[in-house]
MARKOL-513445 format. One record per residue (C-alpha): y, x, z; residue number from 0. Coordinates in Angstrom, 2 decimals, padded with zeros to 5 digits, m for minus. Example, Ala and Ser with C-alpha at 12.3 -4.5 7.8 and 13.67 -1.06 7.14 Angstrom:
<pt <m004.50; 012.30; 007.80>; 0>
<pt <m001.06; 013.67; 007.14>; 1>
This chain:
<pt <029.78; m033.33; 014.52>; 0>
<pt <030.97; m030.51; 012.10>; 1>
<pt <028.02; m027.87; 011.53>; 2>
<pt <028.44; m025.90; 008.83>; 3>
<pt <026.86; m025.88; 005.24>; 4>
<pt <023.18; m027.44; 005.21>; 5>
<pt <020.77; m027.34; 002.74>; 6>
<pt <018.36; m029.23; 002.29>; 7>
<pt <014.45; m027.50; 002.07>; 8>
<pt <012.68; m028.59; m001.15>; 9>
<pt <011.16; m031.72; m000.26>; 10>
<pt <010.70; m031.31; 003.82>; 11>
<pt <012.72; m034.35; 004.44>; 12>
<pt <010.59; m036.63; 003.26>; 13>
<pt <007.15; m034.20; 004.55>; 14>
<pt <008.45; m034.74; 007.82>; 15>
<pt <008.87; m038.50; 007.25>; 16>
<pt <005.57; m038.59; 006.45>; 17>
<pt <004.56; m036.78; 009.08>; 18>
<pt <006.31; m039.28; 011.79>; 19>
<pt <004.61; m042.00; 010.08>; 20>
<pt <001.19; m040.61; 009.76>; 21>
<pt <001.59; m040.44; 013.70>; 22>
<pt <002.28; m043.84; 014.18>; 23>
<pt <006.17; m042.58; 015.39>; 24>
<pt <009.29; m044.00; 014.35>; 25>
<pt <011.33; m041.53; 011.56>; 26>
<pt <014.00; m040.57; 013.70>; 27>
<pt <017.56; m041.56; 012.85>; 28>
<pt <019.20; m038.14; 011.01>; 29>
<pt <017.43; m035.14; 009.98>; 30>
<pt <019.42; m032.22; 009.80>; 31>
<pt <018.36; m029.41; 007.16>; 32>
<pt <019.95; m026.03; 008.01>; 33>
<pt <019.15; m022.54; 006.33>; 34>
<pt <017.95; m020.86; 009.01>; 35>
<pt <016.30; m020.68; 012.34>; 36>
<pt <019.44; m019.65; 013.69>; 37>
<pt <021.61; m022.25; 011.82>; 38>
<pt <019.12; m024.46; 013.38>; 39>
<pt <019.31; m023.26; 016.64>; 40>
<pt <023.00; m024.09; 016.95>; 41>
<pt <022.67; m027.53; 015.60>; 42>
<pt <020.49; m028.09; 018.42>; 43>
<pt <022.76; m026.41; 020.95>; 44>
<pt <025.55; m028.66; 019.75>; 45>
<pt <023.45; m032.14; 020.22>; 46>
<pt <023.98; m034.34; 023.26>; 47>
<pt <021.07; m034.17; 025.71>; 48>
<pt <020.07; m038.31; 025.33>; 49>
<pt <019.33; m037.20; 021.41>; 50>
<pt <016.45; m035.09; 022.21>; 51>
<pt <014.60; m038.61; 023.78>; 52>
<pt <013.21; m036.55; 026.38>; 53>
<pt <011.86; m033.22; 027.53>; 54>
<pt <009.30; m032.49; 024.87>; 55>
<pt <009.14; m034.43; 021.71>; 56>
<pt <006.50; m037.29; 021.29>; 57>
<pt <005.58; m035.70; 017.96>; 58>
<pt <003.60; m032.27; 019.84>; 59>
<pt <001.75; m035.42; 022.01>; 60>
<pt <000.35; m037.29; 019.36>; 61>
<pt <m000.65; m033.66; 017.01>; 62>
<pt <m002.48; m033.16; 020.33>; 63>
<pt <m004.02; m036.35; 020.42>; 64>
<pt <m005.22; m035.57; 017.16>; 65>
<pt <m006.78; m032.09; 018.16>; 66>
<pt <m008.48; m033.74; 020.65>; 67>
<pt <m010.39; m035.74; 018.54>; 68>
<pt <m011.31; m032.89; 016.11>; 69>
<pt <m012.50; m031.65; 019.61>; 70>
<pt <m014.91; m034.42; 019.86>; 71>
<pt <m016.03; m034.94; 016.64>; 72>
<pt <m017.14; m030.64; 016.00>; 73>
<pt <m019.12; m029.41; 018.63>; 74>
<pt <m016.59; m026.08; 017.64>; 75>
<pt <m013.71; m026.57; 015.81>; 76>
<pt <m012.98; m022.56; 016.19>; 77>
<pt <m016.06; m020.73; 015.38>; 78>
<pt <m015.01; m017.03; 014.92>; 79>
<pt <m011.87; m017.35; 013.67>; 80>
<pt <m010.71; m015.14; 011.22>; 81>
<pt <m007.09; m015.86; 010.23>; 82>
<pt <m005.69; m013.17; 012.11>; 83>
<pt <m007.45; m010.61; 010.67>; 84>
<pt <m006.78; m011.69; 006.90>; 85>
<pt <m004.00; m011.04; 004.96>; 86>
<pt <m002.19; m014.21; 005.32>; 87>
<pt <m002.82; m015.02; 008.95>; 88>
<pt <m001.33; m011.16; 010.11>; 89>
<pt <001.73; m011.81; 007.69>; 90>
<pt <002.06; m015.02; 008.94>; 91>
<pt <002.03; m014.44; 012.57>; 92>
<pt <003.69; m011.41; 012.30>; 93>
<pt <006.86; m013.24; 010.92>; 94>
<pt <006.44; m015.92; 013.42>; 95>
<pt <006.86; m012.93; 016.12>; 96>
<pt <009.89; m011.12; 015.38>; 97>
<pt <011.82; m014.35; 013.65>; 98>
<pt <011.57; m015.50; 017.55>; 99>
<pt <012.09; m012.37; 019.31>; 100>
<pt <015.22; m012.02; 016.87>; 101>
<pt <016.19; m015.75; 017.42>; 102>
<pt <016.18; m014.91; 021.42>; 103>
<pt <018.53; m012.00; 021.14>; 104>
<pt <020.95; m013.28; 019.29>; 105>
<pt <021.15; m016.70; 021.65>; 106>
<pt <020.45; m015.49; 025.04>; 107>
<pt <020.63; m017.80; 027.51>; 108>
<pt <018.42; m020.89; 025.22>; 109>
<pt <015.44; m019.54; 025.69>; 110>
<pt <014.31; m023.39; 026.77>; 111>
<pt <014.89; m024.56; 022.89>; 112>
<pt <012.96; m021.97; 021.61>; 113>
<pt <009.90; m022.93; 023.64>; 114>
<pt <007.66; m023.72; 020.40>; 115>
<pt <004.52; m025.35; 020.27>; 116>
<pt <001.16; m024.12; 019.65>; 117>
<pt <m002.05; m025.97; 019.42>; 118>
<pt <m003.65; m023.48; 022.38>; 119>
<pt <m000.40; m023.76; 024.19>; 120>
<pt <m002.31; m026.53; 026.66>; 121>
<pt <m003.84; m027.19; 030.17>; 122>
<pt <m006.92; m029.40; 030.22>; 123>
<pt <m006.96; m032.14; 033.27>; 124>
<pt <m010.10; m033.82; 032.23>; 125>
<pt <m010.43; m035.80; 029.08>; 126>
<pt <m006.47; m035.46; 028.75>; 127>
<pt <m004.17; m032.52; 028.90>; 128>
<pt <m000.93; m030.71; 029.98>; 129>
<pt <001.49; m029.39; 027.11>; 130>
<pt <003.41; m026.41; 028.63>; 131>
<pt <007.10; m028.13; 027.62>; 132>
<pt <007.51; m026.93; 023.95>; 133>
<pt <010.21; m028.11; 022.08>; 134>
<pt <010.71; m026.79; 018.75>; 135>
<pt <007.53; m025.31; 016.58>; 136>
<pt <007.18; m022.63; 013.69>; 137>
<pt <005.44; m023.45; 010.84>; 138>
<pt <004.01; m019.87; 010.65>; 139>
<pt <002.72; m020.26; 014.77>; 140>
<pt <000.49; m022.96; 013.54>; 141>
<pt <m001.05; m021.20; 010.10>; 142>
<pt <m004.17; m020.11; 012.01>; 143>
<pt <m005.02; m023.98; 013.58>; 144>
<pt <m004.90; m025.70; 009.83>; 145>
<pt <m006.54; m022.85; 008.10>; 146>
<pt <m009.72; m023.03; 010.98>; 147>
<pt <m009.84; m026.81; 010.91>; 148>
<pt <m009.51; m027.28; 007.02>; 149>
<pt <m012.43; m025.03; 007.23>; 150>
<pt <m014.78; m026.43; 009.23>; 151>
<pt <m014.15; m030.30; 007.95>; 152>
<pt <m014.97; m028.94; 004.61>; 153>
<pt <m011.29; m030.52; 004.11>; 154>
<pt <m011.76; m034.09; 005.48>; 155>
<pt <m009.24; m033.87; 008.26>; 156>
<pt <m007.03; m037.19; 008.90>; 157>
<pt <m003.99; m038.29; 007.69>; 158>
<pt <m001.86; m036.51; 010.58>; 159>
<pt <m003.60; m032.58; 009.45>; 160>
<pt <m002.98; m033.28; 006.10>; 161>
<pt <000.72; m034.40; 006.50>; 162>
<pt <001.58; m031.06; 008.48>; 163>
<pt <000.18; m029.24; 006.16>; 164>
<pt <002.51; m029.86; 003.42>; 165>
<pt <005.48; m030.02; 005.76>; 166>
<pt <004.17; m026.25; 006.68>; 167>
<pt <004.38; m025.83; 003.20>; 168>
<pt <007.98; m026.75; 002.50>; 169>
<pt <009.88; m026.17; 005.76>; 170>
<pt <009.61; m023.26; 008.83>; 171>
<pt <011.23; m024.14; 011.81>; 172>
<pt <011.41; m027.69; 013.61>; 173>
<pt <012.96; m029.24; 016.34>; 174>
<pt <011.27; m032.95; 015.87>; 175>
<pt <013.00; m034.94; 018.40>; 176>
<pt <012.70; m038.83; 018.72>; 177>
<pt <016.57; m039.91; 017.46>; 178>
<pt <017.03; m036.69; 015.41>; 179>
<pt <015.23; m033.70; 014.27>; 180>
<pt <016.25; m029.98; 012.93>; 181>
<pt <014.82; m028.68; 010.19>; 182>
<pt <014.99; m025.10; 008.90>; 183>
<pt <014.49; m023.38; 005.27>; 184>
<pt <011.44; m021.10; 004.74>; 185>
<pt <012.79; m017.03; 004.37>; 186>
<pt <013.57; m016.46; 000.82>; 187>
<pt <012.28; m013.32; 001.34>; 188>
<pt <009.48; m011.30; 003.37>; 189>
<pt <008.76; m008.04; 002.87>; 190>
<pt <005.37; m006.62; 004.49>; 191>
<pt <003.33; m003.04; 004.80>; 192>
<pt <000.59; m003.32; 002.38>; 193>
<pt <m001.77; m001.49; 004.89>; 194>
<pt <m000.78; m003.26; 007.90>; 195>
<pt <000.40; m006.86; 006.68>; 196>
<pt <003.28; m006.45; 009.22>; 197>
<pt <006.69; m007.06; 008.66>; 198>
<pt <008.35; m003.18; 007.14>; 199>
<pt <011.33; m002.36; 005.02>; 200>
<pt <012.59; 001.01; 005.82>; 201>
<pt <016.20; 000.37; 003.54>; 202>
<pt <017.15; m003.33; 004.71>; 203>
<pt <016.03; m006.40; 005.89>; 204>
<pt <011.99; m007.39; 006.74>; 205>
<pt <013.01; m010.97; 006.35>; 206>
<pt <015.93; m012.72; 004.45>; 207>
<pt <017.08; m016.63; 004.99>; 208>
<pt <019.10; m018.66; 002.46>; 209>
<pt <021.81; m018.21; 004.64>; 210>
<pt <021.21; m014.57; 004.48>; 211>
<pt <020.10; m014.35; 008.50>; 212>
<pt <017.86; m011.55; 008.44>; 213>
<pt <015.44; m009.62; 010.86>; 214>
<pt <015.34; m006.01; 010.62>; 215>
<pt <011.67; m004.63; 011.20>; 216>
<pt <009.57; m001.49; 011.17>; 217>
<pt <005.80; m001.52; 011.33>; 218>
<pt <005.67; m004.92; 012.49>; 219>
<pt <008.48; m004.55; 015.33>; 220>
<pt <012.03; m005.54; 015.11>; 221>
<pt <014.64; m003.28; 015.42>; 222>
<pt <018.41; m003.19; 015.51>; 223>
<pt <019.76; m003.37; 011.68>; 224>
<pt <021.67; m000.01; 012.36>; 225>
<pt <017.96; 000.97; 013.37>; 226>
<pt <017.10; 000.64; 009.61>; 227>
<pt <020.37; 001.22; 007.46>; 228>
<pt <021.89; 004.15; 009.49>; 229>
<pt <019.16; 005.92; 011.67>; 230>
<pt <021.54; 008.83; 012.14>; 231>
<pt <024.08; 006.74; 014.34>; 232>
<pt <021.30; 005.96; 017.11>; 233>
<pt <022.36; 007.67; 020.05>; 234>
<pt <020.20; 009.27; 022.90>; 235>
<pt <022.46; 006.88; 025.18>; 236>
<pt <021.05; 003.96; 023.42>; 237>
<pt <017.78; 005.24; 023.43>; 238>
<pt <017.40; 005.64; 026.88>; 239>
<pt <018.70; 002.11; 027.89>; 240>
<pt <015.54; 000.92; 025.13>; 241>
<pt <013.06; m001.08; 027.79>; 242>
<pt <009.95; m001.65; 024.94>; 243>
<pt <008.49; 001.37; 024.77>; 244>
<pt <006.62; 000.52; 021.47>; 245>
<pt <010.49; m000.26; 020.12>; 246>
<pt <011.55; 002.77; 020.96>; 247>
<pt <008.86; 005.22; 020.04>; 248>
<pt <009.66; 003.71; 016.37>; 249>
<pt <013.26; 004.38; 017.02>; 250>
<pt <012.42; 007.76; 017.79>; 251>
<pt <010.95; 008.23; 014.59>; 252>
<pt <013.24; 007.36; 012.54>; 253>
<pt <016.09; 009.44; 014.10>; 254>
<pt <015.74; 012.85; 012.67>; 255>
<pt <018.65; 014.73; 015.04>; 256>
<pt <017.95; 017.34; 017.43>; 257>
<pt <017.37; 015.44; 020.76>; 258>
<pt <018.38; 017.06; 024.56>; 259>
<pt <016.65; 014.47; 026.83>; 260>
<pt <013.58; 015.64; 028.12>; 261>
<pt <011.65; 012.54; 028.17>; 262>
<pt <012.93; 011.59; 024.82>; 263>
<pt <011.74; 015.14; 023.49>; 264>
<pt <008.02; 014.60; 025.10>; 265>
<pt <008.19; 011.19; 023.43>; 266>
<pt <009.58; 012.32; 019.97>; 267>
<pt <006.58; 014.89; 020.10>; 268>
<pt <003.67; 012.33; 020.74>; 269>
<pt <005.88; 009.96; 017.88>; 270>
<pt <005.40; 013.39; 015.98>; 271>
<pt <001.47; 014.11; 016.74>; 272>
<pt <002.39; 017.16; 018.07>; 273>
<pt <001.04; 016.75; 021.80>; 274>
<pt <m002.44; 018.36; 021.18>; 275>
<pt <m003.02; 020.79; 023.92>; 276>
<pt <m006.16; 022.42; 023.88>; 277>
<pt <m008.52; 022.47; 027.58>; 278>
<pt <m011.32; 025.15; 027.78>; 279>
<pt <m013.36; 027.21; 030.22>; 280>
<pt <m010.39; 027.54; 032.38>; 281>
<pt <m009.65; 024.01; 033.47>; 282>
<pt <m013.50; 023.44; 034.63>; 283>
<pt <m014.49; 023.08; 037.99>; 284>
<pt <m016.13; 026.53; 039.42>; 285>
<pt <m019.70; 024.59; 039.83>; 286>
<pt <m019.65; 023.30; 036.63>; 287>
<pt <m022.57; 024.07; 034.72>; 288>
<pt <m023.87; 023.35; 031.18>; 289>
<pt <m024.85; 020.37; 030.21>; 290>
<pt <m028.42; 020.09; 029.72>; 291>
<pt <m029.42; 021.29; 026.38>; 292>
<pt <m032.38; 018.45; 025.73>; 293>
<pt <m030.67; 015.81; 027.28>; 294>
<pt <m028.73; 013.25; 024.77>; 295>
<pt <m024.86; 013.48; 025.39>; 296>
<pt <m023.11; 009.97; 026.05>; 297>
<pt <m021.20; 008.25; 023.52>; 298>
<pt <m017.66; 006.71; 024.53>; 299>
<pt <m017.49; 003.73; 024.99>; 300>
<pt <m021.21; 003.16; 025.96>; 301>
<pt <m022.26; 003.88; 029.80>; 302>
<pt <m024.84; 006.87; 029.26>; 303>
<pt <m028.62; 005.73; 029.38>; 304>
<pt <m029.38; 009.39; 030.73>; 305>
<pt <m028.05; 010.73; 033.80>; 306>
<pt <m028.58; 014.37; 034.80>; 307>
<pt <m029.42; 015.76; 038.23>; 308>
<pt <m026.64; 015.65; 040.77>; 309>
<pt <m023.70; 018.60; 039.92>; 310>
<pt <m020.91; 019.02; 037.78>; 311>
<pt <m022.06; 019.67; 034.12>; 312>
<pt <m019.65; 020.77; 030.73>; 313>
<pt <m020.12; 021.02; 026.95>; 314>
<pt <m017.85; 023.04; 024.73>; 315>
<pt <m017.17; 022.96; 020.93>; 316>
<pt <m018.11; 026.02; 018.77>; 317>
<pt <m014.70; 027.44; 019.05>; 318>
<pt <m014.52; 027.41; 023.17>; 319>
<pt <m012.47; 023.83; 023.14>; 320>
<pt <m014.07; 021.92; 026.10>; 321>
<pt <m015.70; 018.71; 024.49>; 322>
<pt <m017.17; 017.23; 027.98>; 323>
<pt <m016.95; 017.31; 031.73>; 324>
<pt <m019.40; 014.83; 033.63>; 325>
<pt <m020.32; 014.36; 037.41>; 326>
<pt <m023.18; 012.92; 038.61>; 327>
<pt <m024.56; 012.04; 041.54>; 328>
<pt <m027.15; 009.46; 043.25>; 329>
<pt <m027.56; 008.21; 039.22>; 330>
<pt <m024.00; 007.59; 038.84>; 331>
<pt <m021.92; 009.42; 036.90>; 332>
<pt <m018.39; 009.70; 035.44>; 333>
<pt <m017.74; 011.56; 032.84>; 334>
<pt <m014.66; 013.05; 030.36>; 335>
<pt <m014.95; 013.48; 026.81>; 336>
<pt <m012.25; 015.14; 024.29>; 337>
<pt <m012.77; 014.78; 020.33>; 338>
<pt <m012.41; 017.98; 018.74>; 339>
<pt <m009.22; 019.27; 017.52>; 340>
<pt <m006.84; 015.96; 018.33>; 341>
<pt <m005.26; 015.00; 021.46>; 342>
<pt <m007.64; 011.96; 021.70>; 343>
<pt <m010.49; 011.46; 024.58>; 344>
<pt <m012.17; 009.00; 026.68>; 345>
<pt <m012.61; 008.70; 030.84>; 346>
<pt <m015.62; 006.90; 031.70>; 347>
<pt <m016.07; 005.48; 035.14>; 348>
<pt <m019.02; 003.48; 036.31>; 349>
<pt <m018.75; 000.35; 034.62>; 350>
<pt <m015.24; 001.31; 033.18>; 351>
<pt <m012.66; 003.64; 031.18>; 352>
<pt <m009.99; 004.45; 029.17>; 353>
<pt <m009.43; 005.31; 025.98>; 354>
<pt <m006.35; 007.79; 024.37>; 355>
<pt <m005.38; 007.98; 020.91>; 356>
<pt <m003.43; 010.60; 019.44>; 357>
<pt <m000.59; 008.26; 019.24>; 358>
<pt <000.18; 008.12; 022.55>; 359>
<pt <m001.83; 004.83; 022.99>; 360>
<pt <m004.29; 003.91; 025.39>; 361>
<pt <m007.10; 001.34; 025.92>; 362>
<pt <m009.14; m000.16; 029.09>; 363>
<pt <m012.52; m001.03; 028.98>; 364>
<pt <m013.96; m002.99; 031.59>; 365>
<pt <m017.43; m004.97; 031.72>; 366>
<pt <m015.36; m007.97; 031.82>; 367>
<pt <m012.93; m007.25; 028.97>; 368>
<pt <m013.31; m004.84; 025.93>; 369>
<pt <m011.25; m006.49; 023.86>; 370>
<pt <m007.66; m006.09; 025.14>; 371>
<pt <m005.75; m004.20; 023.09>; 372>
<pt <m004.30; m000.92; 023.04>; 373>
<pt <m000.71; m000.04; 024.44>; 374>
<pt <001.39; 002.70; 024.35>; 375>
<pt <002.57; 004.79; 027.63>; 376>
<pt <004.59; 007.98; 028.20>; 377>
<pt <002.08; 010.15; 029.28>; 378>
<pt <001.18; 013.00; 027.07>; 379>
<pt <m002.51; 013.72; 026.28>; 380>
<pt <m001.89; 017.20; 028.36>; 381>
<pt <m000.75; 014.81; 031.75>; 382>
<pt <m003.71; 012.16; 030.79>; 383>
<pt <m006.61; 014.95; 030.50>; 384>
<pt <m005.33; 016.82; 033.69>; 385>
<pt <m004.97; 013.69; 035.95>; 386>
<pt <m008.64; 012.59; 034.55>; 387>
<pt <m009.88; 016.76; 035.30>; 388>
<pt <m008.59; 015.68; 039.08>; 389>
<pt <m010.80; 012.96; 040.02>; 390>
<pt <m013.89; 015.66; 039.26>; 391>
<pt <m014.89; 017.64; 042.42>; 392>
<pt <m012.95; 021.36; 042.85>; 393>
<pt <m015.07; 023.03; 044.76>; 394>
């Protein structure tokens, strides 16, 4: 089989060897060493079903093995993890992200070969467990797993932690098959927000491969290249036919021409932070009444310790903006608050809510759950306050 120019990563060959061995698995037959996840990708296309020794490669079995008996031996082998939140870990599995979003897109239809594995990525059924069919694996998806583990083993892990370590080191993608195995080059470049440790380059390329395959990216989300290079030539046909809304708010702000669409207006305007509508007297219920002066006001998220008597109670700012509208009755209550100048507020519902930013984001909060994260939606901070206003008694 012909495939193209290969080069070889510095040193993952024989990392990978090692790897195999450390395993107790035989080295398979060929390694291929291509430049890029993509190059990669088509190597694998190209190979004859029997070569890939089955559905998912013995190697993810025995790395699980070997989790499980980290599993055994520490009580934890997670506690708090961190590497998400540091520098390293949100650079890491931000690249991890888009290089397989970008991978998808440009091979529909092999979706199955980019199944990679991650050391979560598992059913338990009893003392064994259930791998959910990988078959390839990023070196960036498994950053967080080595970094947690080295940790807590004060760095004595065994033999098998230690060899995938330095093949993360020297290599990035893998399709480690029993007869033959893929191997692709690291990104010779990567070029990150400094704030956000997400992938950003606003003139070219986020991330560059030695066979100059490259992701486009902006803020941490990949985009088209034409996205990047030539913002002007984004059309409002193309924008429409955009199904991630987070993709195509980001569009949105980096096209600068006149748009006639009036969805894509309302959008460009929360992109813009210019949504802010300001609520007063005249969008309170006629009962509403002021909220007690001695009593302490709630404070989003938190469910209020203090409920008022039964009736609908408000609280405006010093300059007649409405800053809270709460009902309560039989020691309940609900109860909308709006931060002060921005188009920003929080709905609190019993044991609920929802949060907006000024963004054009918004948050749940359940008892269950106050941790998921924020997403964006369409509707403007005006439609969001008035559709809150509408669950509070009229009359």
């Amino acid at each position: 089989m012909e495939f193209g120019k290969l080069t070889t990563p510095m040193g993952a060959t024989e990392t990978l060897s090692a790897l195999y061995k450390a395993l107790e698995l035989a080295v398979p037959e060929r390694i291929v060493c291509c430049e890029s996840p993509r190059a990669g990708l088509q190597v694998v296309r190209e190979l004859e079903r029997p070569l890939f020794g089955g559905t998912d490669p013995e190697l993810f079995i025995r790395l699980m093995r070997t989790h499980r008996r980290m599993v055994k031996r520490y009580s934890n082998p997670f506690p708090s993890p961190l590497w998400k939140e540091t520098k390293d870990g949100s650079r890491l599995l931000s690249r991890a992200q888009l290089v397989k979003e970008a991978l998808l897109e440009g091979c529909p239809g092999f979706e199955d070969l980019c199944r990679d594995f991650r050391f979560d990525a598992q059913k338990w059924c009893g003392d064994e467990f259930e791998l959910r069919k990988p078959m390839c694996m990023s070196s960036d998806a498994v950053g967080e797993t080595l970094y947690e583990v080295s940790k807590l083993a004060r760095g004595k892990v065994p033999p098998e932690w230690g060899r995938l370590k330095d093949f993360c080191a020297s290599a990035g993608w893998v399709w480690p098959f029993e007869r033959v195995a893929v191997i692709c080059a690291n990104p010779k470049r990567s070029i990150y927000d400094s704030k956000l440790n997400l992938l950003h380059c606003q003139d070219g390329p986020a991330v560059t491969f030695q066979d100059n395959w490259a992701v486009w990216a902006w803020q941490g989300k990949q985009v088209p290249r034409h996205v990047i290079e030539t913002p002007g030539a984004v059309s409002e046909e193309e924008l429409l036919k955009v199904k991630d809304l987070q993709r195509l708010r980001m569009m949105l702000e980096r096209r600068s021409q006149p748009l006639s669409h009036p969805r894509l207006q309302k959008l460009k305007r929360m992109v813009d932070g210019k949504q802010f509508c300001r609520f007063d007297r005249r969008h309170l219920p006629s009962k509403a009444k002021p909220w007690p002066a001695r009593m302490m006001m709630p404070k989003p998220p938190n469910r209020p310790h203090q409920v008022p008597p039964d009736g609908i109670y408000y609280k405006l700012y010093g300059d007649g903006q409405l800053e809270l509208v709460a009902w309560s009755e039989k020691g309940q209550m609900i109860y909308l608050f709006l931060e002060h100048g921005r188009a920003a507020g929080y709905f609190h519902v019993h044991l609920g809510g929802e949060q907006y930013y000024e963004d054009g984001r918004m948050e749940d909060f359940t008892p269950w759950d106050d941790s998921s994260p924020a997403y964006y939606v369409e509707k403007s901070f005006e439609e969001w306050v008035c559709e809150s206003l509408g669950r509070f008694p009229r009359g």
